[in-house]
Gaussian input, Z-matrix of N, CA and C with variables (Angstrom, degrees):
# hf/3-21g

backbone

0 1
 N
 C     1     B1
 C     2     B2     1     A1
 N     3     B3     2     A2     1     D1
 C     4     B4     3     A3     2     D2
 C     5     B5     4     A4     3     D3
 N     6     B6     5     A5     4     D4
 C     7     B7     6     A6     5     D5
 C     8     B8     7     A7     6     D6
 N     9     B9     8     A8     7     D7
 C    10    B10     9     A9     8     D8
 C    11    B11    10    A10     9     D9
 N    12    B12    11    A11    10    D10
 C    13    B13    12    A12    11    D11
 C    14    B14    13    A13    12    D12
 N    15    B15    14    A14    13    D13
 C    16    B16    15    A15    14    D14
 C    17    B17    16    A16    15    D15
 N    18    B18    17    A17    16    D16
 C    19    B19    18    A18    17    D17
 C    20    B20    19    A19    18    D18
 N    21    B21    20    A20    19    D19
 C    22    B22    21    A21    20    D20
 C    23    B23    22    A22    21    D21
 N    24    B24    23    A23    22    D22
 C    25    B25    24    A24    23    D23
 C    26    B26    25    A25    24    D24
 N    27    B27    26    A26    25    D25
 C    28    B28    27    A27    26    D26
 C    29    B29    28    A28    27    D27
 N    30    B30    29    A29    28    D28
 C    31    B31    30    A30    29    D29
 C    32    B32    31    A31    30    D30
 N    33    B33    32    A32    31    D31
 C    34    B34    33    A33    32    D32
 C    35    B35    34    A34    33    D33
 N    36    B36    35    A35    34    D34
 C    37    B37    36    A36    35    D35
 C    38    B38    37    A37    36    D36
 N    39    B39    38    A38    37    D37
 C    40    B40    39    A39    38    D38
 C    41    B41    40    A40    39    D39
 N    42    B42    41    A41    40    D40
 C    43    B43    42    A42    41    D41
 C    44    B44    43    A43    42    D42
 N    45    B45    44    A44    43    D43
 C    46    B46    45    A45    44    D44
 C    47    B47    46    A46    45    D45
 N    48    B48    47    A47    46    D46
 C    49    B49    48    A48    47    D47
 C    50    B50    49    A49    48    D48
 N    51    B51    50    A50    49    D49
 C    52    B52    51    A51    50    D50
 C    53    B53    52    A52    51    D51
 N    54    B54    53    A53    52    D52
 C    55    B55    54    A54    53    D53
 C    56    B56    55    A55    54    D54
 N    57    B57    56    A56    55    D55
 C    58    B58    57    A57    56    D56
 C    59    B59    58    A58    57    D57
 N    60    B60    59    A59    58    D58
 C    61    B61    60    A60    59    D59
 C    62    B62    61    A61    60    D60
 N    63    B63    62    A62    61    D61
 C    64    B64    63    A63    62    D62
 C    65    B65    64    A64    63    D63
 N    66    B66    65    A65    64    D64
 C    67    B67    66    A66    65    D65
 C    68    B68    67    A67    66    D66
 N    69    B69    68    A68    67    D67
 C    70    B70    69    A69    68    D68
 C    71    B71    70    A70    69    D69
 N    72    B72    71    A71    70    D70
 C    73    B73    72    A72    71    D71
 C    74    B74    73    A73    72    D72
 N    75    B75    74    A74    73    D73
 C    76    B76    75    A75    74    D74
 C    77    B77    76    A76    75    D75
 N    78    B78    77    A77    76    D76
 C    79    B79    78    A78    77    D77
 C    80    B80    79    A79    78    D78
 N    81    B81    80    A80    79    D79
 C    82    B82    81    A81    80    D80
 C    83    B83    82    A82    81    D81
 N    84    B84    83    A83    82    D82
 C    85    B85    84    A84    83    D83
 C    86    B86    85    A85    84    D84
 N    87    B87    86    A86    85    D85
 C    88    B88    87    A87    86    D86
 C    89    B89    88    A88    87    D87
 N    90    B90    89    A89    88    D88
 C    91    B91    90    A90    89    D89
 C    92    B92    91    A91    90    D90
 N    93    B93    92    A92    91    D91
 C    94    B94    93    A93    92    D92
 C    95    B95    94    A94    93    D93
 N    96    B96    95    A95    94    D94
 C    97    B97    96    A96    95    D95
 C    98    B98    97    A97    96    D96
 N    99    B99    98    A98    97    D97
 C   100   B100    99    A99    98    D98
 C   101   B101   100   A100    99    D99
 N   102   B102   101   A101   100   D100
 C   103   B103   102   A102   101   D101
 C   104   B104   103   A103   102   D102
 N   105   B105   104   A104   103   D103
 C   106   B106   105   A105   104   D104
 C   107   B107   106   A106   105   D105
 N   108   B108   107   A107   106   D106
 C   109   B109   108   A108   107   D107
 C   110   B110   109   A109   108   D108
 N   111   B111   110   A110   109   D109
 C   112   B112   111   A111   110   D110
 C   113   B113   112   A112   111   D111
 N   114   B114   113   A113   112   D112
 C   115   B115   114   A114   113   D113
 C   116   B116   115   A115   114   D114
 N   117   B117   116   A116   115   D115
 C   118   B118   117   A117   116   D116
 C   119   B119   118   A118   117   D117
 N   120   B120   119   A119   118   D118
 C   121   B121   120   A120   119   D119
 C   122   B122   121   A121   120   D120
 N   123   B123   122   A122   121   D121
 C   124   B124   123   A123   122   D122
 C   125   B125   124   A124   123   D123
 N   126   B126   125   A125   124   D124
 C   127   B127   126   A126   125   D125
 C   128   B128   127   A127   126   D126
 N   129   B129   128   A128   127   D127
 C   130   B130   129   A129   128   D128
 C   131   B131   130   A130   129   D129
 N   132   B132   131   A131   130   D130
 C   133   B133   132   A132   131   D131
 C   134   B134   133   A133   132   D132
 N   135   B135   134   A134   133   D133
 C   136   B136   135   A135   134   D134
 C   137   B137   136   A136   135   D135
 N   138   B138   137   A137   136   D136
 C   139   B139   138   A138   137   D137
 C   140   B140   139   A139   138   D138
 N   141   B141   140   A140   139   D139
 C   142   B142   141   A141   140   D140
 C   143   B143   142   A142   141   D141
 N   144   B144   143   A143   142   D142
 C   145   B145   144   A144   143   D143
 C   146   B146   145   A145   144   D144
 N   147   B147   146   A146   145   D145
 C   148   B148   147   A147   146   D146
 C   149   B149   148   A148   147   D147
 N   150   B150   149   A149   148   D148
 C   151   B151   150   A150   149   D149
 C   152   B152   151   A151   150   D150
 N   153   B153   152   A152   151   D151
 C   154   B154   153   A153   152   D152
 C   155   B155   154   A154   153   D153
 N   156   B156   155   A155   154   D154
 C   157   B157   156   A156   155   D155
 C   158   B158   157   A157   156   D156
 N   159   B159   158   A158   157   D157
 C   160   B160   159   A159   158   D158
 C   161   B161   160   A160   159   D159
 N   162   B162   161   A161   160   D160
 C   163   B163   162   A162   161   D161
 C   164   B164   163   A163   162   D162
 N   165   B165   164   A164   163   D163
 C   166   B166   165   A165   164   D164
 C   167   B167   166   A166   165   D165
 N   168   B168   167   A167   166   D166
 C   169   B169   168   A168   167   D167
 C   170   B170   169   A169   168   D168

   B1=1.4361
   B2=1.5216
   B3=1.2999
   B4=1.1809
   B5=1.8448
   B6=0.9607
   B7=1.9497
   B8=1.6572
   B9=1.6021
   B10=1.7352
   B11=1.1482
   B12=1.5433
   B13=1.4172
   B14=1.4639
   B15=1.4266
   B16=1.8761
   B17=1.7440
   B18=1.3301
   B19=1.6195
   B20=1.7456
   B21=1.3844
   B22=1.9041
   B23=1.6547
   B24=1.4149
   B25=0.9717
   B26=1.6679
   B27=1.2751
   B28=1.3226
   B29=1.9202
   B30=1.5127
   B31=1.1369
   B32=1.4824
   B33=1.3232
   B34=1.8918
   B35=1.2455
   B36=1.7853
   B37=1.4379
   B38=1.6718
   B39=1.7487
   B40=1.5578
   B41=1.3482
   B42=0.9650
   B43=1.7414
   B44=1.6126
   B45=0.9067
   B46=1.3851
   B47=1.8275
   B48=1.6945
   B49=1.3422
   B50=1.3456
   B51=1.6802
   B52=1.4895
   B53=1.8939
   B54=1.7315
   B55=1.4063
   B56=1.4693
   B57=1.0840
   B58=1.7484
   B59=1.1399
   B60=1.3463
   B61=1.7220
   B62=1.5907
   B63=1.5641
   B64=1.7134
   B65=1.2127
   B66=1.3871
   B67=1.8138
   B68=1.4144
   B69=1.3856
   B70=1.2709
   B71=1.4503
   B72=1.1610
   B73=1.6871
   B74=1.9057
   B75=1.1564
   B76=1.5743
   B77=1.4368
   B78=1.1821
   B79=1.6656
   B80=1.8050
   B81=1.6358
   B82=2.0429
   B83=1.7118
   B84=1.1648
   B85=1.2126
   B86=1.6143
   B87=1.2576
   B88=1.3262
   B89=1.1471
   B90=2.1343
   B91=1.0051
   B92=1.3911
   B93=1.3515
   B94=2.0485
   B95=1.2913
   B96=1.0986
   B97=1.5339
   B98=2.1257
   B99=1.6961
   B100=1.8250
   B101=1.1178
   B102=1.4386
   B103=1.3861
   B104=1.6175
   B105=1.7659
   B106=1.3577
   B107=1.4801
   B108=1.4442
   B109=1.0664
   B110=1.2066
   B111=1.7327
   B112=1.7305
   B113=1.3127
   B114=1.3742
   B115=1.6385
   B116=1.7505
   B117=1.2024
   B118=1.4814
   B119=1.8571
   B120=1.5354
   B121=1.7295
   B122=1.6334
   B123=1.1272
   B124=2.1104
   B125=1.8013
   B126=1.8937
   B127=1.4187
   B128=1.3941
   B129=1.1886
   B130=1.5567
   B131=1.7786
   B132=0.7244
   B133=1.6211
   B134=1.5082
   B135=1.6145
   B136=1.4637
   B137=1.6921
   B138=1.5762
   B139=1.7116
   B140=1.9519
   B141=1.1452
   B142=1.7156
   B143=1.6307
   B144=1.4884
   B145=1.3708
   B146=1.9137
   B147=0.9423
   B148=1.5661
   B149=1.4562
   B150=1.6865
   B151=1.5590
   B152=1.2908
   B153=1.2385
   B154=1.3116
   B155=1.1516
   B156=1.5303
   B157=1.4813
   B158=1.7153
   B159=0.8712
   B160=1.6896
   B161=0.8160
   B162=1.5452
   B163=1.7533
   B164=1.4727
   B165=1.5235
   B166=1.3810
   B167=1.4028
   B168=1.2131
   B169=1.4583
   B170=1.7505
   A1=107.60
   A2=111.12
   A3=115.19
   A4=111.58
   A5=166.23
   A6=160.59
   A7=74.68
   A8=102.69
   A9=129.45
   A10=110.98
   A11=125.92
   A12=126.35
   A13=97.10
   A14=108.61
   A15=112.15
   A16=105.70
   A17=108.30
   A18=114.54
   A19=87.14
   A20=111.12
   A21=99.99
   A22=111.27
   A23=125.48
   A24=111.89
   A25=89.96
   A26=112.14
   A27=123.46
   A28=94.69
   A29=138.86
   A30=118.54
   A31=119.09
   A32=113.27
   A33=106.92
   A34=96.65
   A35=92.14
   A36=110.07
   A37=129.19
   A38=101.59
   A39=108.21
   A40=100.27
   A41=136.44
   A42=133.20
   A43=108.24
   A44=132.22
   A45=125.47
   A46=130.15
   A47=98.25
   A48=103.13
   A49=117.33
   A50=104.57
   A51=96.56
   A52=132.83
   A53=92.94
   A54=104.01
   A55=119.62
   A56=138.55
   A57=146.31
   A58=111.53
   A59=122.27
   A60=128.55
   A61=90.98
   A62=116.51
   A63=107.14
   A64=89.82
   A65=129.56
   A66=121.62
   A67=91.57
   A68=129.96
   A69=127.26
   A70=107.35
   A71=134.12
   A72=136.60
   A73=98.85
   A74=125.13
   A75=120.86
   A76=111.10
   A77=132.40
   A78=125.73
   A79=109.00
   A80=97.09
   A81=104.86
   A82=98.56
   A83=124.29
   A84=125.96
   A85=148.36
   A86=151.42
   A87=118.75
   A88=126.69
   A89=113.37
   A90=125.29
   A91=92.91
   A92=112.68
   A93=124.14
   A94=116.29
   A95=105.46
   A96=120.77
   A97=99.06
   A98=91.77
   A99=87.49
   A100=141.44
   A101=108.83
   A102=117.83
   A103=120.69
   A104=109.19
   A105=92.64
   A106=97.14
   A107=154.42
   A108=142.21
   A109=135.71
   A110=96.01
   A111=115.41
   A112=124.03
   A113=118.30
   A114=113.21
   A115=87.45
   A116=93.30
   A117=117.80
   A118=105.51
   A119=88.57
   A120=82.65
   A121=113.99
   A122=95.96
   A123=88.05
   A124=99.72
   A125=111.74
   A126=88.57
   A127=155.86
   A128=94.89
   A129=144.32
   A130=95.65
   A131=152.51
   A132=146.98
   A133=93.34
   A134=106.61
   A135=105.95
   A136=120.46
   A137=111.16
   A138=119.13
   A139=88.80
   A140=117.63
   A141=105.50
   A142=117.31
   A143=98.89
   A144=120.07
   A145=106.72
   A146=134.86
   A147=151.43
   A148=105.21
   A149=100.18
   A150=134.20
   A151=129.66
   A152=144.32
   A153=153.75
   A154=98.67
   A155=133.92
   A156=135.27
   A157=104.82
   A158=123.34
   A159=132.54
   A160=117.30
   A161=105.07
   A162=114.05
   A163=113.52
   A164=136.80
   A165=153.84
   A166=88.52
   A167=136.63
   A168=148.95
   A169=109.87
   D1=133.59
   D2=-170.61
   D3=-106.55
   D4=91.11
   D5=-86.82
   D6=-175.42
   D7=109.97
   D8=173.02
   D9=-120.85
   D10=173.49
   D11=143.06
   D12=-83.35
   D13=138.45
   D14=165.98
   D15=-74.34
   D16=163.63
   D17=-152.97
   D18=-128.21
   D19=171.96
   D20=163.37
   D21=-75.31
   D22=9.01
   D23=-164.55
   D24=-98.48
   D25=-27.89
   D26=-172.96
   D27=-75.70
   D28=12.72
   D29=166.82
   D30=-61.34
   D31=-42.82
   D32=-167.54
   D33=-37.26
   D34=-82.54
   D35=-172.91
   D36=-11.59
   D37=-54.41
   D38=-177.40
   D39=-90.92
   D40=-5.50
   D41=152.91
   D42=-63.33
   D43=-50.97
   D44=172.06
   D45=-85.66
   D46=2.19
   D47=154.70
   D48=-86.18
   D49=-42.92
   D50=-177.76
   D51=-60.71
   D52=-33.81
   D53=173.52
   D54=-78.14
   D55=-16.83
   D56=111.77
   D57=-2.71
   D58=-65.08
   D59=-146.81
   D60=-93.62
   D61=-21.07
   D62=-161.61
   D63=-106.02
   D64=26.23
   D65=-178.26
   D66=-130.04
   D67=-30.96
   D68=-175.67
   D69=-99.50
   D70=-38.95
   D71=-171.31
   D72=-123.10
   D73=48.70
   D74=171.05
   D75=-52.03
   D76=-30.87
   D77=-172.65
   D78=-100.09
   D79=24.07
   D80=166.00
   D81=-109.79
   D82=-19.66
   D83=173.72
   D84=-96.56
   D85=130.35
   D86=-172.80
   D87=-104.65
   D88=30.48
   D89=179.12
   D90=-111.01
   D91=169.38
   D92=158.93
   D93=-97.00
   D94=152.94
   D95=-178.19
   D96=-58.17
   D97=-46.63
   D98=167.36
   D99=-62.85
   D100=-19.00
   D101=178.52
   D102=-93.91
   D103=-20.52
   D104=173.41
   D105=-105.17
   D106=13.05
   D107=154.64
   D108=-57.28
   D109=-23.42
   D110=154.60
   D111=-62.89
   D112=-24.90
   D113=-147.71
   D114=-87.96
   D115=154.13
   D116=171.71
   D117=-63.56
   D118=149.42
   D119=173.30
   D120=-83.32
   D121=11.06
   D122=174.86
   D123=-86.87
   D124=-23.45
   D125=168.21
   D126=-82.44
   D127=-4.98
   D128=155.24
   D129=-66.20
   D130=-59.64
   D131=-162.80
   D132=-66.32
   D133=-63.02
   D134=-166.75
   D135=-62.62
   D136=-23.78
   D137=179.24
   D138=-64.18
   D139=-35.03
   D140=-160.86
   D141=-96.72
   D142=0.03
   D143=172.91
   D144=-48.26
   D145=122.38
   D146=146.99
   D147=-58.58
   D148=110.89
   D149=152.40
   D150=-87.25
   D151=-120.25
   D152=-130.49
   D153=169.93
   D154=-31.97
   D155=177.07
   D156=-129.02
   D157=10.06
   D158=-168.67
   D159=-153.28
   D160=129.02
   D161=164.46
   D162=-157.06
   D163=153.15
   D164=-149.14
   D165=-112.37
   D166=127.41
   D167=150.76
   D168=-103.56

């Protein structure tokens, strides 16, 4: 097992984990599987973006 920070390059990828996880486990999340299947993949880049208080593993 490999435990990273995710990068924007790493968006697809965590775009299609998350919409996975919100089709199989919808009541761990407080988004819908419909609502982020819309979002563009730049919003997905920007959720995995590295802050000062945030980061995507």
């Amino acid at each position: 097992m490999n435990i990273r920070l995710l990068h924007e390059s790493d968006s697809l990828a965590y775009q299609a984990v998350r919409l996975l996880a919100l089709k199989t486990d919808p009541d761990s999340f407080g988004s819908t599987y419909e609502q982020e299947a819309v979002r563009p993949l730049e919003k997905f880049a920007e959720r995995i973006q590295h802050t000062e208080n945030q980061f995507t593993v």
